[in-house]
C-alpha positions as CSV (number, residue, x, y, z in Angstrom):
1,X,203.5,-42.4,-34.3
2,X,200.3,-41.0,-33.5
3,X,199.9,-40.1,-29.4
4,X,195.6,-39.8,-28.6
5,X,194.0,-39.2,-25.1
6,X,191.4,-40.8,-23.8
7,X,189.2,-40.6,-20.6
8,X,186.6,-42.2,-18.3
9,X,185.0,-41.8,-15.3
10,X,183.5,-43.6,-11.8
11,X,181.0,-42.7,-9.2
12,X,181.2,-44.3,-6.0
13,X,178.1,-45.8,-4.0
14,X,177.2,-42.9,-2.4
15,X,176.8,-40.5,-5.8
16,X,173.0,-39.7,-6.0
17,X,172.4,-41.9,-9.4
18,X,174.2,-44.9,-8.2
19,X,171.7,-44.6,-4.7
20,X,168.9,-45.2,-6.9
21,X,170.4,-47.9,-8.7
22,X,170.9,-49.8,-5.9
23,X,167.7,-49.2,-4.5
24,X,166.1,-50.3,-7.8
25,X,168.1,-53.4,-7.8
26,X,167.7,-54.6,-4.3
27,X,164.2,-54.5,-4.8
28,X,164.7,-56.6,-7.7
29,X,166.5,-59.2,-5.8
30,X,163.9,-59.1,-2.9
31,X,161.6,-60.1,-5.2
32,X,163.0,-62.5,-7.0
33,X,164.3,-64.2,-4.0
34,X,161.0,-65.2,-3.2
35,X,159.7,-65.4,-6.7
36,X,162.6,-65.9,-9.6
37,X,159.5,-65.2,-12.4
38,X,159.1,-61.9,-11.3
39,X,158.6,-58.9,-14.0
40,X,159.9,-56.1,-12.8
41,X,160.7,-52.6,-14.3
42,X,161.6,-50.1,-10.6
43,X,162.9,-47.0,-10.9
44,X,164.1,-44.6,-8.0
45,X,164.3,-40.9,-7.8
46,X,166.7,-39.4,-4.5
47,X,166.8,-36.1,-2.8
48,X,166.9,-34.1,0.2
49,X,165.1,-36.3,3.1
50,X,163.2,-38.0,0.4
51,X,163.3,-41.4,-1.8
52,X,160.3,-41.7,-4.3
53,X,160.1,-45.4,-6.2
54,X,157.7,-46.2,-9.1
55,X,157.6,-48.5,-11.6
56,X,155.6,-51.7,-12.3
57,X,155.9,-55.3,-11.2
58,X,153.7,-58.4,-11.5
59,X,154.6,-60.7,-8.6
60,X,153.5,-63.7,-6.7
61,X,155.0,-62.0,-3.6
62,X,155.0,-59.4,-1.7
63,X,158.2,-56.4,-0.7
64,X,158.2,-53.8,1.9
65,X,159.9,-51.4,0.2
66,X,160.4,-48.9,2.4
67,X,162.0,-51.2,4.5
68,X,164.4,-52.2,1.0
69,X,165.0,-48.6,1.1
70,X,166.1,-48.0,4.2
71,X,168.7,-51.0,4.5
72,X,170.0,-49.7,1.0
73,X,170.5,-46.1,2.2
74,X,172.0,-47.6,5.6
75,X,174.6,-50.2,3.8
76,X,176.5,-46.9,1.2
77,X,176.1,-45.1,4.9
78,X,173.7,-42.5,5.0
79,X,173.0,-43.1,8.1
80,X,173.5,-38.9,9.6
81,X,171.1,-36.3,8.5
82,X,173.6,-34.1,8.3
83,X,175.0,-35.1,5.4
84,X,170.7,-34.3,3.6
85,X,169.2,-38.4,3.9
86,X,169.1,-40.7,6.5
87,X,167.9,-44.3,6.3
88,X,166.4,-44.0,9.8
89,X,164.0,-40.9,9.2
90,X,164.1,-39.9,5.3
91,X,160.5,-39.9,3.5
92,X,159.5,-43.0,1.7
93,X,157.2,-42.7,-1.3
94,X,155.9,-45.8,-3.7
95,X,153.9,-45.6,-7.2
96,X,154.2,-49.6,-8.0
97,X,151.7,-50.8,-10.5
98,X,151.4,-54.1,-12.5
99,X,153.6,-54.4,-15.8
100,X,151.1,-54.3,-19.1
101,X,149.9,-57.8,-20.4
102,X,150.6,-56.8,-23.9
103,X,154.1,-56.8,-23.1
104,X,153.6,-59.9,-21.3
105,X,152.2,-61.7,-24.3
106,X,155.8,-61.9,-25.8
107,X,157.9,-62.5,-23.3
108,X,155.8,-65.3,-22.0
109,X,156.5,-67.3,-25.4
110,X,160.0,-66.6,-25.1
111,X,160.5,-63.1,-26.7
112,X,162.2,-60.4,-25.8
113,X,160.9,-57.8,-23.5
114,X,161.4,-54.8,-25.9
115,X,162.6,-54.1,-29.2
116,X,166.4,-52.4,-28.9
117,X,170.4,-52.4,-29.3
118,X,172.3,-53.9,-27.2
119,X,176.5,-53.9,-27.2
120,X,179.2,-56.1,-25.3
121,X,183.1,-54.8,-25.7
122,X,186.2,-56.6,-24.4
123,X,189.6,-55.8,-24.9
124,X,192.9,-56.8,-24.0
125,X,194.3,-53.7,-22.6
126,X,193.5,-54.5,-18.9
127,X,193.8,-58.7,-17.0
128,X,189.7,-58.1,-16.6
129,X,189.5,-57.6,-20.5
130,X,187.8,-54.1,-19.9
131,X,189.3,-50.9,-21.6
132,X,191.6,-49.2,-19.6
133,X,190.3,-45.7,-18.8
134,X,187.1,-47.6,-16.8
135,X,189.5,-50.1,-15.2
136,X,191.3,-47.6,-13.3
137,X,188.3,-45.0,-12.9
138,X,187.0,-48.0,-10.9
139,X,189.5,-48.7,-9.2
140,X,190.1,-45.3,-7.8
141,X,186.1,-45.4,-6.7
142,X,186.7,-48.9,-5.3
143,X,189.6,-47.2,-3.0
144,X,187.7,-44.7,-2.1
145,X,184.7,-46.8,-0.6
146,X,187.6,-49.1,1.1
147,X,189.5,-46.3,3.3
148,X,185.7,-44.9,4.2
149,X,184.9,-47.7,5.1
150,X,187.3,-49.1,6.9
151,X,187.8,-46.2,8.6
152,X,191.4,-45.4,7.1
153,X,190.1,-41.8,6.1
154,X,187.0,-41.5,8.5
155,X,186.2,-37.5,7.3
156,X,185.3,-39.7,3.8
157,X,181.7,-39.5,3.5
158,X,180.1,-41.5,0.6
159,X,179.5,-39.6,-2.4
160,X,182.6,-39.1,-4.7
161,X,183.8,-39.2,-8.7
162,X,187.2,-40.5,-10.4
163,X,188.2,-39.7,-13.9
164,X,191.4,-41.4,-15.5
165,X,192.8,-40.2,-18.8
166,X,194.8,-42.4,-20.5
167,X,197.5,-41.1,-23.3
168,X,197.8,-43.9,-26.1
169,X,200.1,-44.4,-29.1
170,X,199.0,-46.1,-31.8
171,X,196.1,-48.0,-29.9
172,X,198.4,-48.8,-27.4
173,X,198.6,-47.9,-23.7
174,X,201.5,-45.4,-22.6
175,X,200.7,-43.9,-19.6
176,X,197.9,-42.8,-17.0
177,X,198.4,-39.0,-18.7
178,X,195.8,-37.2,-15.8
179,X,193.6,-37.9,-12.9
180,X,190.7,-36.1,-11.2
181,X,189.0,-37.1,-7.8
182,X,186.4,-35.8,-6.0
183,X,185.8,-37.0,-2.7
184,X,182.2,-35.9,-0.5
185,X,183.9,-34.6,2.9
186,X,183.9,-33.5,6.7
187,X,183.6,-29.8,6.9
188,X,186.4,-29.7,9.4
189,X,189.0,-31.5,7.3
190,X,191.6,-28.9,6.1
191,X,192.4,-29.1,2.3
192,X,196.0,-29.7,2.2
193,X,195.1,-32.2,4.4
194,X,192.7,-34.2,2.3
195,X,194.6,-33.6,-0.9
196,X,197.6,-35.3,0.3
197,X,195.8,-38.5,1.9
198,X,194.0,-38.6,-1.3
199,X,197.0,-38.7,-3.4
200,X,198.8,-41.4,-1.0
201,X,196.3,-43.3,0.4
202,X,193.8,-43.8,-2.4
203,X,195.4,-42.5,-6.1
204,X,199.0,-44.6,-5.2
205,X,197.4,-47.7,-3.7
206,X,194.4,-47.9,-7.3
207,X,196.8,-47.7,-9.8
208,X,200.1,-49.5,-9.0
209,X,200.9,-50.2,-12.5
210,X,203.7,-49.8,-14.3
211,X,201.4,-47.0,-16.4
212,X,201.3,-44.9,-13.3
213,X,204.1,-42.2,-12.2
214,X,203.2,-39.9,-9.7
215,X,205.7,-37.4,-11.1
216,X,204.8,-37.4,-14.4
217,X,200.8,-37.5,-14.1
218,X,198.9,-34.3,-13.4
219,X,196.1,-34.9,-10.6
220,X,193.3,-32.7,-9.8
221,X,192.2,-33.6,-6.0
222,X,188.5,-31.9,-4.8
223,X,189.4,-29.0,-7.6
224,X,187.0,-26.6,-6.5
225,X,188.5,-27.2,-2.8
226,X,185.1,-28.2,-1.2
227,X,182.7,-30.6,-1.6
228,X,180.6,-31.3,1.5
229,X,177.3,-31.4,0.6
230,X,176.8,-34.2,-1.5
231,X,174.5,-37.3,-2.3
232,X,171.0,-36.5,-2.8
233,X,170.7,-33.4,-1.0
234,X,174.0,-31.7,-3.2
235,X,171.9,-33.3,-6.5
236,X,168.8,-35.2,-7.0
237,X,169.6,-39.0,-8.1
238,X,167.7,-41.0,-10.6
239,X,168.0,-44.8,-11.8
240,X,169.6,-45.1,-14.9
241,X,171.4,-42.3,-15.3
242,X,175.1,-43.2,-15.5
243,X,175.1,-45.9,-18.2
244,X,178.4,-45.3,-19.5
245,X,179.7,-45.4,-16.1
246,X,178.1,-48.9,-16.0
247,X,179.4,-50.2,-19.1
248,X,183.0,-49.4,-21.2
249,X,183.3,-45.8,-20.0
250,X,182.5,-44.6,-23.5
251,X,184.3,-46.9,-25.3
252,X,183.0,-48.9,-28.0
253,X,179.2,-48.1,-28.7
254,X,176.0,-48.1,-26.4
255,X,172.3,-49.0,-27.0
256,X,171.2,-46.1,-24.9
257,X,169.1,-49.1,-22.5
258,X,169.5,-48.6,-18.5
259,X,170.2,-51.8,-16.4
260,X,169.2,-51.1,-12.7
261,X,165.7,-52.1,-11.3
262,X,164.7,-54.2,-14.6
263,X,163.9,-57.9,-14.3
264,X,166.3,-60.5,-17.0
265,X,163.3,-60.8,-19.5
266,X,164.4,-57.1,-20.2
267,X,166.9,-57.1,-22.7
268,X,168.6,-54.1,-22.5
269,X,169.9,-56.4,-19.2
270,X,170.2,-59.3,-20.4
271,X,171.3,-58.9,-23.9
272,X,174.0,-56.3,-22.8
273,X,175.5,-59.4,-20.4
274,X,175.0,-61.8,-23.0
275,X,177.1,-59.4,-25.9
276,X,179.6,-58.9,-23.1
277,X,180.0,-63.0,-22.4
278,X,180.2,-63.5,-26.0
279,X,182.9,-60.7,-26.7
280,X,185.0,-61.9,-23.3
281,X,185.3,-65.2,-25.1
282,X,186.3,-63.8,-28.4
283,X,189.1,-62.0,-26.9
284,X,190.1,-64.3,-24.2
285,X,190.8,-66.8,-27.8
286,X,192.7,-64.9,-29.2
287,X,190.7,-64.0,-31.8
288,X,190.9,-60.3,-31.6
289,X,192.7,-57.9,-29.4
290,X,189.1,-56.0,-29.3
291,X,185.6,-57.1,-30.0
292,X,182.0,-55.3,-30.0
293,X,179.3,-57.8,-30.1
294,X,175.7,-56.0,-31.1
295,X,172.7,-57.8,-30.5
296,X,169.0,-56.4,-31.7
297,X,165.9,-57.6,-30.7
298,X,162.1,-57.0,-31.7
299,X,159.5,-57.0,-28.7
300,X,158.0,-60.4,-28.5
301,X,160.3,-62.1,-30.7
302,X,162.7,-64.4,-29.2
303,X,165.8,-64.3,-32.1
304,X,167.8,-61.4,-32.5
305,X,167.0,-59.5,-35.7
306,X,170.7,-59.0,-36.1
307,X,174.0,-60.0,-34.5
308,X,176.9,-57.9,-35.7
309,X,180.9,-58.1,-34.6
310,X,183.3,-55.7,-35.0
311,X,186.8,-56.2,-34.2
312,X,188.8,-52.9,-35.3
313,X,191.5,-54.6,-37.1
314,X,192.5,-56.7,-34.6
315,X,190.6,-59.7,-35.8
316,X,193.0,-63.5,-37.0
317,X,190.1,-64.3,-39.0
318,X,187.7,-62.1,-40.8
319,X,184.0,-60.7,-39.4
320,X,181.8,-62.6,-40.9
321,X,183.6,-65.6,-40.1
322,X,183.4,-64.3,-36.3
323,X,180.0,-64.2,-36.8
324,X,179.3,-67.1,-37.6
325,X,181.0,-68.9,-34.8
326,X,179.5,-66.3,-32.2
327,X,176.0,-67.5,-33.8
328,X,176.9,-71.1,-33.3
329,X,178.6,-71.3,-30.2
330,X,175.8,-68.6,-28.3
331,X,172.1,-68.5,-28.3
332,X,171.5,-65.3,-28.1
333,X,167.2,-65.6,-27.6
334,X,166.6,-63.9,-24.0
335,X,165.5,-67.3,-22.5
336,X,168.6,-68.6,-23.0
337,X,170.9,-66.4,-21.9
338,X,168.6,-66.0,-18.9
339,X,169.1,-69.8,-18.6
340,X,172.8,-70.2,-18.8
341,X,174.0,-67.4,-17.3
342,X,171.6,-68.0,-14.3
343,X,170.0,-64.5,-14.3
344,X,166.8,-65.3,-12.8
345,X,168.9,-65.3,-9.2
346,X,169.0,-62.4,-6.7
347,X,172.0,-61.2,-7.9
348,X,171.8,-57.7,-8.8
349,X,172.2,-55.4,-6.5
350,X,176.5,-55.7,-6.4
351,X,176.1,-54.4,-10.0
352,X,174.6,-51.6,-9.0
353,X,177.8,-49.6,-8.1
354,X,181.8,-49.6,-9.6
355,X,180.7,-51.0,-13.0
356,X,178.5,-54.5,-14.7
357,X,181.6,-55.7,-16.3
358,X,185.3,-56.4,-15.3
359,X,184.5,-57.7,-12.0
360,X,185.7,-61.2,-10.6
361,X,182.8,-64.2,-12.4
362,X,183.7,-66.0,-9.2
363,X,182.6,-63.6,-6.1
364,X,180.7,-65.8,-4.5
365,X,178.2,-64.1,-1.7
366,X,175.0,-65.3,0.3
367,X,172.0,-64.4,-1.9
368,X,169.6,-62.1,-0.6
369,X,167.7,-64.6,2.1
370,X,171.0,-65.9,3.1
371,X,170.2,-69.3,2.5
372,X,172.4,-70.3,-0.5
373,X,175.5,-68.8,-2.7
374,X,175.3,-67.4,-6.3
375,X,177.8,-66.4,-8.7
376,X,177.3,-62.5,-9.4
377,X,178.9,-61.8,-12.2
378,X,178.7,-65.0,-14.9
379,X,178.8,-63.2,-17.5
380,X,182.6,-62.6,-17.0
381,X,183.4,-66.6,-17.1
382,X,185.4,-67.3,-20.4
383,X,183.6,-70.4,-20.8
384,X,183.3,-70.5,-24.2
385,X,187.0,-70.5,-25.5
386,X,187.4,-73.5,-27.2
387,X,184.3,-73.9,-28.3
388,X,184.8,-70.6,-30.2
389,X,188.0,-72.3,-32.0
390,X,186.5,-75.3,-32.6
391,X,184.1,-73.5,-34.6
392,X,186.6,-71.6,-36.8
393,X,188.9,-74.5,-37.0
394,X,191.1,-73.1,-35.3
């Protein structure tokens, strides 16, 4: 019997990188509301009193950003400029220029944006088919946002962390061995205080499982015992800078690609959504108990150079046989996945915060002029089952 440990972590909305995100991807969605073949490639850097956002975009239409900005900034609810930003009066600074027509010479015929690796992972550890550690990280984030919100634990202010360590033996899960919260603050709430709500209200309520026993599991709430100054003006934000947070939470492998503020012709998007579809399936078969999908693309050609599957032992039928069904029953060429999965919709900015993957394919919200409903997350639909089996015979 061999016992491991293994951990991951969540940011909420209100942590400085995952500001940015969302700013880069509701800009995104504004502009491909009003024009789905925008190329877009935004970034976002957040401080004190100050949002900067650069990149380049070719466009039929035109975005206020500031104004993007501000509603972003007001929805996580920085909306007090005591807590270092405001939406109402923070400093709004643009450096937006058009994407290069080299670039575009490719991905107009069909190719991919950029040459890269991408990776999708899916296991069976969790009902959303995401690893475990992540799962609960998640949820714990997800929890927090809810009793701020709703006004459950109103001395909650938006920036805050999770970390879930999981003990496994022999790949398989045991227990929730350790978990650490952080949670941005009132400077009037006393620590005992917070500890304990944070422990009750937000800990107990995320991970009712079975895996969970308060007794047993060592927590670590607000360690250092204060943490009021937060968001940007505690640490300055950038786009793109928690992508393990976005992803598997460090399991599995990752292309190194960010996915916030980049148009669907961009495959370190796409391709990452379209591995994760494809490796969904393959586990929601019964084909393996864990898959890794990686795709690899060169710039301006639209077929992957190379589509590899790794299933860690858990595989009924061998790799390259996997292979070979993935190849037949996906198309993996940027176009298409764009097509199927319906990524040239305004549906990015929900992504932006508590993770890409594991999240219900069949949320169902009013697009970003309000006029019509999307599915956010399709690459989550397990779709593809029995077409999988049908190509292995199966």
């Amino acid at each position: 019997m061999s016992r491991t440990l293994f951990t991951s972590e969540s940011v909420t909305e209100g942590h400085p990188d995952k500001i940015s995100d969302q700013i880069s991807d509701a800009v995104l969605d504004h502009l491909l509301a009003q024009d789905p073949l925008s190329r877009v490639a935004c970034e976002t850097l957040v401080t004190t009193g100050l949002a900067f956002v650069a990149g380049e975009v070719s466009t039929d239409c035109y975005v206020h950003v500031p104004e993007v900005v501000r509603k972003t900034l007001e929805e996580i609810g920085y909306t007090d400029p005591a807590m270092g930003i405001d939406a109402k009066t923070c400093a709004v600074l643009t450096n937006i220029d058009r994407q290069s027509p080299d670039i575009a010479m490719g991905v107009d015929t069909g190719g991919a944006g950029d040459q890269g690796m991408m990776f999708g992972y899916a296991s069976d550890e969790t009902p959303t088919l995401m690893p475990a550690t992540i799962h609960f990280a998640h949820a714990i984030t997800n929890r927090l946002a809810e009793v701020r919100r709703s006004g459950e634990l109103p001395w909650i202010r938006p920036d805050g962390k999770s970390q879930v360590t999981v003990e496994f033996e022999n790949d398989e899960l045991v227990k929730i061995h350790t978990v650490v919260v952080s949670t941005q603050h009132d400077p009037d709430v006393r620590e005992s205080d917070l500890r304990e709500a944070i422990a009750e209200k937000v800990i107990k309520p995320a991970l009712s499982t079975e895996v969970y026993n308060e007794d047993e599991c060592i927590l670590h709430i607000n360690p250092t015992g204060r943490f009021v100054i937060g968001g940007p003006h505690g640490d300055t934000g950038l786009t793109g800078r928690k992508i393990i947070v976005d992803t598997y939470g460090g399991v599995g492998r990752h292309g190194g690609g960010a996915f916030s503020g980049k148009d669907p012709t961009k495959v370190d998007r796409s391709a990452s959504y379209g591995a994760r579809w494809a490796a969904k399936n393959v586990v929601a078969a019964g084909l393996a108990r864990r898959c890794e999908i990686q795709l690899a693309y060169a710039i301006g050609v639209a077929e992957p150079v190379s589509v590899h599957v790794q299933t860690f032992d858990t595989g009924t039928v061998s790799e390259p046989e996997l292979v070979a069904a993935v190849r037949e029953v996906f198309d993996f060429r940027p176009a298409a996945i764009i097509e199927e999965l319906g990524l040239r919709n305004p549906i990015y900015t929900p992504t932006a915060a508590y993770g890409h993957f594991g999240r219900k394919p069949e949320m169902r919200l009013p697009n970003i002029s309000g006029t019509e409903e999307v599915c956010f997350f399709p690459w989550e639909i397990t779709d593809r089952v029995d077409d999988l089996k049908t190509a292995l015979g199966t």
